[in-house]
C-alpha positions in Angstrom: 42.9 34.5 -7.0 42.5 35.4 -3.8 39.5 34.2 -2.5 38.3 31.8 0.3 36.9 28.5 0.7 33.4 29.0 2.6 33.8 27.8 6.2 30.8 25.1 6.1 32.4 23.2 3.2 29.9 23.9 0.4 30.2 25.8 -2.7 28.0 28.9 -3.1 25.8 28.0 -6.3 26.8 30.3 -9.5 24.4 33.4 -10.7 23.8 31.0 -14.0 23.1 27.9 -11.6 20.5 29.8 -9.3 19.2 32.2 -12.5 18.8 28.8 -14.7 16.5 26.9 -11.7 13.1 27.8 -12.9 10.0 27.5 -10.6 9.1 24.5 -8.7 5.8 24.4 -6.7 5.4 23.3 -3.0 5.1 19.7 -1.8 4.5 18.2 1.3 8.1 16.4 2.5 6.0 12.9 2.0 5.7 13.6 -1.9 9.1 14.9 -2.3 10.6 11.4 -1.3 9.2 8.5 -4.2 9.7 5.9 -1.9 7.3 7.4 1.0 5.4 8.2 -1.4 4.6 4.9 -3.1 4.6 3.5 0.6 1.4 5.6 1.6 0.0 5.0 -1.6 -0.1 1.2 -1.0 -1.4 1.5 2.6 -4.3 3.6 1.2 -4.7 0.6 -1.9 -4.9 -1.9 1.2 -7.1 -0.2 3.1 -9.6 0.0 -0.1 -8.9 -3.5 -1.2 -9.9 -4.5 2.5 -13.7 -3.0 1.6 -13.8 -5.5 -1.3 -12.3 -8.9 -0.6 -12.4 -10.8 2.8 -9.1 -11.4 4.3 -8.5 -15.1 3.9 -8.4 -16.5 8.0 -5.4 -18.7 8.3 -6.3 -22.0 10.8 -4.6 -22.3 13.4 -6.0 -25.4 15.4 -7.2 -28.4 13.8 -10.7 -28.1 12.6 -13.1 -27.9 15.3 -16.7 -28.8 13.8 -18.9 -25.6 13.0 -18.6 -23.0 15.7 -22.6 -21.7 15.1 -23.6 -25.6 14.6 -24.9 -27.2 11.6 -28.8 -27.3 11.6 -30.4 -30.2 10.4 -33.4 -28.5 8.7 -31.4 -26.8 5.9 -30.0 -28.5 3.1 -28.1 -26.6 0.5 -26.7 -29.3 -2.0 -28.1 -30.7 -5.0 -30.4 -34.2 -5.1 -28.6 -36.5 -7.3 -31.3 -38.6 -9.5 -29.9 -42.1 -10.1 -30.4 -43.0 -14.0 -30.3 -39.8 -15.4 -26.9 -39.0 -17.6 
């Protein structure tokens, strides 16, 4: 026919292509990739799931006794009766 193949390797999109595309509203680059996207979202769950439940602390040493001390004028169990059932 006569005509050329574009230097740059890609094809020039048709008039039905580029008429047929339809509006699209802007979006920051994080939103326009799902997996960024869902990767922000779960560091923002963490951060509020971090206001709700204590982080578990992992021992790393064997126990050590109670680092504050254990004060011998509180008692918080329960008395055990003998004889009652």
């Amino acid at each position: 026919d006569g005509q050329t193949a574009p230097t740059d390797g890609r094809r020039a999109a048709s008039s039905a292509v580029v008429k047929n595309k339809g509006l699209a509203p802007h979006r920051p680059s994080k939103h326009r990739n799902p997996r960024v996207k869902k990767r922000a979202k779960y560091g923002k769950a963490l951060v509020r799931r971090k206001g709700q439940v204590r982080e578990a602390r992992n021992e790393s040493e064997n126990y050590g006794g109670e680092t504050t001390g254990i004060r011998a004028g509180v008692s918080k169990g329960r008395r055990i009766v003998s004889g009652a059932t």
